[in-house]
Every structure is written in C-alpha cells, then in structure tokens.
C-alpha positions in Angstrom: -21.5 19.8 -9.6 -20.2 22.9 -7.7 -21.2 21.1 -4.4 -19.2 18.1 -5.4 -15.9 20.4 -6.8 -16.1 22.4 -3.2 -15.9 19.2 -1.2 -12.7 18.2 -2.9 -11.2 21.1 -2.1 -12.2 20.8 1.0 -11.0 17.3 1.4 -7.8 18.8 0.0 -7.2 21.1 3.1 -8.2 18.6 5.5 -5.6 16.8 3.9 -2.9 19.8 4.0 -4.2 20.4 7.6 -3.7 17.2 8.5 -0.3 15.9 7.5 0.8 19.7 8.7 -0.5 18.8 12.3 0.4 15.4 12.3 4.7 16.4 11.4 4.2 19.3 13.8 3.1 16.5 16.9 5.4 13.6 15.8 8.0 16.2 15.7 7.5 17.6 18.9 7.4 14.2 20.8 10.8 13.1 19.2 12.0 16.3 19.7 11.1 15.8 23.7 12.6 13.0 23.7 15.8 13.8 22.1 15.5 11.9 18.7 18.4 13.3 16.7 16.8 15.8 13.6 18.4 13.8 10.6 16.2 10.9 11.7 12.9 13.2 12.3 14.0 14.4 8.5 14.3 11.1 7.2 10.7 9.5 8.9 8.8 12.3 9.9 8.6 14.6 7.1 8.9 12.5 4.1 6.2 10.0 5.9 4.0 13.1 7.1 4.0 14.5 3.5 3.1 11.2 1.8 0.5 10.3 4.2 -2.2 12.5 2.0 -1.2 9.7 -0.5 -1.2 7.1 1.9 -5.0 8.0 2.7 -6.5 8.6 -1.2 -5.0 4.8 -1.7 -6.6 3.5 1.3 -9.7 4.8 0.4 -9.4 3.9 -3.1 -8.3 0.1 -2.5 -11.2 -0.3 -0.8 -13.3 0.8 -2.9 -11.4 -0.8 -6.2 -10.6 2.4 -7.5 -7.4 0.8 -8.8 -6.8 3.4 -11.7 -7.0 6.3 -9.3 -4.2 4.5 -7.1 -1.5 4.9 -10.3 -2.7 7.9 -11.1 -2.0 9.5 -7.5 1.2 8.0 -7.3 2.4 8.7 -10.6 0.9 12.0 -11.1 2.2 13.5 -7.7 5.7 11.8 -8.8 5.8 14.2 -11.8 4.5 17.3 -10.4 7.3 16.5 -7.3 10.0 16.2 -9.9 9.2 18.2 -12.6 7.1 21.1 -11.0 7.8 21.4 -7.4 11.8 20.9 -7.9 12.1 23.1 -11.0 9.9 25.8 -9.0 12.7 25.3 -6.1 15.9 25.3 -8.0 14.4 29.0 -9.6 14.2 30.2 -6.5 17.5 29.3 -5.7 20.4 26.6 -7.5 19.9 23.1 -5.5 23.1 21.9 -4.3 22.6 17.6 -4.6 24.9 15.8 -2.0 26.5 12.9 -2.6 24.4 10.6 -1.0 21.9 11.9 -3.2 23.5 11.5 -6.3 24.3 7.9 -5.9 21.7 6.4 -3.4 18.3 8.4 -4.0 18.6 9.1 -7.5 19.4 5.9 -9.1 16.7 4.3 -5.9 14.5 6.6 -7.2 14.8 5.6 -10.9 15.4 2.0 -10.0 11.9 1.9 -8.5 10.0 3.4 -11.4 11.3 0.5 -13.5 10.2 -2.4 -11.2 7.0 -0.8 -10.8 6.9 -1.0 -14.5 8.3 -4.4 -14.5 5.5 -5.6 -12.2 2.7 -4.1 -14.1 3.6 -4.9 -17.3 4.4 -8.9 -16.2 8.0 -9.4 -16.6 7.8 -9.8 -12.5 5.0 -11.5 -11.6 1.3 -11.5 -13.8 0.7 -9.6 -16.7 -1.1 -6.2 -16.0 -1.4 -7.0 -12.2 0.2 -6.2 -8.8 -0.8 -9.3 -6.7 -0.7 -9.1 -3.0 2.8 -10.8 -3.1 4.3 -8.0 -4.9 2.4 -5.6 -2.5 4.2 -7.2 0.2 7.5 -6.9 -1.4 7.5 -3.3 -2.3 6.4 -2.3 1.2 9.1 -4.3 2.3 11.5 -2.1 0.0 10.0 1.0 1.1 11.3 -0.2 4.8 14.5 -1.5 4.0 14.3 2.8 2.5 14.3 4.1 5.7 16.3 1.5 8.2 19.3 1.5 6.2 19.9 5.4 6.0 18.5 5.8 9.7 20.5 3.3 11.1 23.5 4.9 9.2 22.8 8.6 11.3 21.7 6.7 14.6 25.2 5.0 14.2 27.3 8.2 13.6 24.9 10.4 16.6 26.1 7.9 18.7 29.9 8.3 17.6 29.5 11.7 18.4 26.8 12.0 21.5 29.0 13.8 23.8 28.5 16.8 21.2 24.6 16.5 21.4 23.4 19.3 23.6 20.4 18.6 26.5 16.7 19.4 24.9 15.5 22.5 27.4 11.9 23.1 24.8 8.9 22.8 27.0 7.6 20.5 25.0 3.6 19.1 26.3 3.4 15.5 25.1 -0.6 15.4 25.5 -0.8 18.0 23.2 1.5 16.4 20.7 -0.1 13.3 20.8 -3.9 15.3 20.3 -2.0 17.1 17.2 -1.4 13.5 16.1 -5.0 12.2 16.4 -6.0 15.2 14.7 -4.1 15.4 12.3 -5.0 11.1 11.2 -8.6 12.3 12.1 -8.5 15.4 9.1 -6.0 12.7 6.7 -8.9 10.2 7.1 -11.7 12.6 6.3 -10.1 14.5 3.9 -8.7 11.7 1.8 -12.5 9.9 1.1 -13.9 13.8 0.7 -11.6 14.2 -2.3 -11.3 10.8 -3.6 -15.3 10.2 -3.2 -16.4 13.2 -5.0 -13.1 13.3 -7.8 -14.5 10.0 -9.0 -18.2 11.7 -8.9 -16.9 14.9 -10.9 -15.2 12.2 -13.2 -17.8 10.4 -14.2 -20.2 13.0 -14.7 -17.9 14.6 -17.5 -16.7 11.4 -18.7 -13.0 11.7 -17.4 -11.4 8.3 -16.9 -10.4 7.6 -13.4 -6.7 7.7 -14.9 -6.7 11.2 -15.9 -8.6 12.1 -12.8 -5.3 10.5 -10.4 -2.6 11.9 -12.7 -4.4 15.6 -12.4 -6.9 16.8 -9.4 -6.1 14.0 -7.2 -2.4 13.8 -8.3 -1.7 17.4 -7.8 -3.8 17.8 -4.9 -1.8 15.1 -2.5 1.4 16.8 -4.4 0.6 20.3 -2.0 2.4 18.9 1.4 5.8 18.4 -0.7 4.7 22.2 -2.3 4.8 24.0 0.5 7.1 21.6 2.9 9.5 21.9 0.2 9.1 25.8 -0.9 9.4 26.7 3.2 12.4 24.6 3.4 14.3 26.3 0.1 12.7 30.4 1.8 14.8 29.2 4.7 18.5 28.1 3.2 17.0 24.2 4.0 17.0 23.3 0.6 18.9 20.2 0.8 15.7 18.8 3.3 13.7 19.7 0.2 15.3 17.6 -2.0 15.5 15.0 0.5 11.5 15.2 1.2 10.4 15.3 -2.4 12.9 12.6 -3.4 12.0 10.3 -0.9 8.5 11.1 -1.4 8.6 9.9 -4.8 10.5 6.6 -3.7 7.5 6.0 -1.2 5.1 6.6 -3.6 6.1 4.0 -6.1 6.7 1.3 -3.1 4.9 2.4 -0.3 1.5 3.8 -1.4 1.4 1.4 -4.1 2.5 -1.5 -2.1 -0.4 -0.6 0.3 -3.2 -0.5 -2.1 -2.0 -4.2 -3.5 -1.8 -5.6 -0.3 -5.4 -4.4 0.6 -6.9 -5.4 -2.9 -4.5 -6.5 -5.7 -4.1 -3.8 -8.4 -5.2 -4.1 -12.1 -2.5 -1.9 -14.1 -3.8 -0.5 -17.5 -0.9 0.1 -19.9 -1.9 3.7 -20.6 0.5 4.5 -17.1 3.6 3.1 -19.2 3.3 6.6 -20.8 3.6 8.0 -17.4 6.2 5.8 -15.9 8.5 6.0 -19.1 8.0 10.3 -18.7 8.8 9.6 -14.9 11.8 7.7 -15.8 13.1 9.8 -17.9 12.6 12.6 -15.7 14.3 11.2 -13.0 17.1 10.3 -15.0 17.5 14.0 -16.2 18.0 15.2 -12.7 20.6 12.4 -12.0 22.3 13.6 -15.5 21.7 17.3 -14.3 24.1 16.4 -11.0 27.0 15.6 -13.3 27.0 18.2 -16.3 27.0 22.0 -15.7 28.1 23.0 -12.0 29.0 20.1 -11.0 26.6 18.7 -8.1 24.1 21.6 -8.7 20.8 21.9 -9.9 20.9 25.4 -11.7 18.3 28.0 -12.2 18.4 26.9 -16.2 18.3 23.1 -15.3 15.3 23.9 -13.6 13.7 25.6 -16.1 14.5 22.7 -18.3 12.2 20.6 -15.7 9.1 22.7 -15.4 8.7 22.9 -19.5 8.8 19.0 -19.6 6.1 19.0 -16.8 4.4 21.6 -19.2 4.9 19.4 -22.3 3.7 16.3 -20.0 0.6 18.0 -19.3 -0.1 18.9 -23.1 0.3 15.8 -24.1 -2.5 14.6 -21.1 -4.7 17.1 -22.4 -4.2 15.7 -26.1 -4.4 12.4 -25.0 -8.0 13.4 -23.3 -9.3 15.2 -25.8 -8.7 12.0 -28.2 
C-alpha cells in the first residue's frame, strides 16, 4: 500500500512537472515568434494547466474508468472555485472584469447544466454521454477559445504599430525538447496516478467516484494552485481568474468531451450532488460580482467560498462513511 500511495504522488509531480515545462516551451516559441501575450494567456496556460486532466481521462477512457472521469473533472471544478479562488481573493480582493462577469461566468455555469442535462437524458440517453455528445462538447470547448482569441488577434492588429520587436534570445530546439518533455512526464504521470488511485481504491473499498472527486480531483487541481497563487504574489491576479475560470469551462467540455469520444461515458447520478454544489457555486461568484464592491471578489466573499468547499467535503466524507 505505501508503494502504491508513493507512486501517485509521484505520478502527481510528473504531472506538475510536466504541464510546468510544457507552458514554459509553448510559451517561449510563441514568444519568439511574436504571438501577442493575451492569446498565449488565453491557450497556453489555461490548456497547459488542464492538460494533467486531459491525461488522467485519456488514461481512464481507455481503461473504462468512466466514474473516475466525473470525478476529476468535477472534483478539480470545486476545489478551482471554491478552494483555489477563496485562497486567492484572501490573499488579495479579485477585481472580475467585465468580460468576466458576463461571458465566463454565466459560460461557466451554462456548461455545468448541459453536462447535467446530458447525463441525466434530457439531451440525449438517459445516464450516458454518447460519442455524439463528446463530439459536441469538444466542439464548444473550441468555439471557447476562437471566439475570445480572434477578438484580441483582431484588436493587436488595430494597434500593431504599438507592438515593440521581440529582442529575447529565445532557442526554439530547446523549447520544442521542453515540449516533448513536458507530454513525455504528462503521459507518465497521469497513468502513475490514475493506475495506482484505482489500486488504493479498491483495496479500501473507496468507490472510483470518491477517489476522482478527492486524490485524483485535487491532485490535477495543483497546476491551477500554484499558476494561479504565482499570478495573484505578482499583482497578475486577473490571469488567475482567467486560468481557473477557463479551466473549469474546459473541464466540463473539453476533458469530458474527450473521454466520450474515446469510449462513451456511463454517468451515475450520485455526480448530480456535485454538479448542483458546482452550480451553485458558480452562481455565488457571479452574484459576488454584483453585491458588495461592486466588480470585486472581497477578502469576506472569499471566505464565504472556502467554507462551502469545507462543508462540500464534509458532506463527501458523510456520504462515504454511509
């Protein structure tokens, strides 16, 4: 058993490792190449920081893990938006732009419902995401990122003359080698911690559900931790917001959409606990942008977020001790 609990931590830093090296190269080449920084903000990072997710539902599709799939998605949802952005708005109030407050939050809350739509059969079958459905979340997920990238591309271009020349020495082998290493560590890490996660699981008798919501939940969560915590340290807390948000979005299309497309999902209704605490969450934070200071997340708002994610993880604990 200790074996098996060391190798998911290990499979945990691989997968920190990883998606750390993997920004730093992708960064670095459109950095050389003069891609503007909102764009690298909007792809890069929130893609880099999901990819631990990306990998855990890979590996679990094809191994019909279906249970640990929600669980990771959901589970690092909450502890994004409860946890990790109560933890940043303590450390210093969140101011929430406008595109925020009326694009990503209500996407953001839009996307928990149709997930729970889709699973519970008022789109598509009941208690399954077919490979159609997949299909049209990823497709979501994309339409995510042209839209609001096509929207900055457009107004760089309005305004090139202002863009000054890139002088970094900037080595593009060694960005692309950070790259490979970093899919290399994602790849290894990811079937470390979902391999052995399921082991520990079934040797206690912890359902796979429990197991994605906590270890495996919590343990993709740690990009967004730290990304997010380095960003707020260094007065960059609106790229915080903007990576966990967008994180969460991609989780519920992206990640998900990925693991139906490779092997259509069975969805137990114990998740509608989770989605409805996800939703409600969500909506709290939208509701948070329009009471108090107006357009702030506030040191007490944020308090307000890291007791629910307390409560939330009582009530697990309840729930698994039943």
């Amino acid at each position: 058993m200790t074996i098996k609990i060391l190798l998911v931590l290990v499979g945990f830093a691989l997968i920190i490792f990883g998606a750390d090296v993997l920004v730093d190269g992708a960064s670095n080449i459109a950095k050389k190449y003069r891609i503007p920084d909102v764009v690298i903000g909007l792809t890069i990072v929130s893609l880099g920081t999901s990819f631990p997710e990306m990998m855990i539902t890979i590996t679990s599709a094809k191994n019909e893990y279906h249970d640990l799939i929600f669980g990771n998605a959901l589970g690092s949802n909450i502890v994004n938006l409860g946890l990790i952005l109560g933890i940043i708005a303590l450390i210093k109030p969140v101011y929430l732009d406008r595109e925020t407050k009326n694009i990503h939050l209500p996407l953001a809350i839009t996307a928990t419902a149709v997930l729970a739509f889709m699973g519970n059969g008022l789109i598509g079958e009941h208690f399954m995401i077919s490979r159609l459905e997949g299909w049209l979340l990823i497709a979501m997920s994309i339409a995510y990122f042209i839209v609001p990238a096509y929207k900055s591309l457009h107004r760089i271009q309005l305004t090139k003359h202002n863009i000054r020349p890139n002088t970094e020495n900037i080595s593009v082998p060694k960005s692309i080698l950070l790259i490979a290493l970093g899919f290399i560590a994602l790849k290894f890490g990811a079937d470390f911690a979902v391999d052995n996660a399921k082991i520990i699981g079934e040797t206690i008798g912890i359902p796979d559900s429990i197991i994605g919501l906590t270890i495996v939940g919590m343990g993709t969560a740690l990009p967004e931790l730290i990304t997010s915590i380095t960003a707020t340290l260094k007065g960059t807390e609106g790229l915080a917001i903007g990576n966990l948000i967008g994180s969460c979005i991609l989780n519920l299309f992206l990640i998900i959409g990925l693991g139906a497309v490779i092997n259509p999902l069975t969805y137990l209704p114990i998740f509608n606990l989770e989605l409805m605490f996800l939703f409600g969450l969500t909506f709290l934070i939208w509701v948070f942008s329009y009471i108090g200071k107006r357009n702030t997340l506030s040191r007490l708002e944020g308090s307000i977020l890291i007791l629910a994610f307390v409560g939330y993880m009582v009530v697990l604990f309840i729930r698994l001790r039943l």
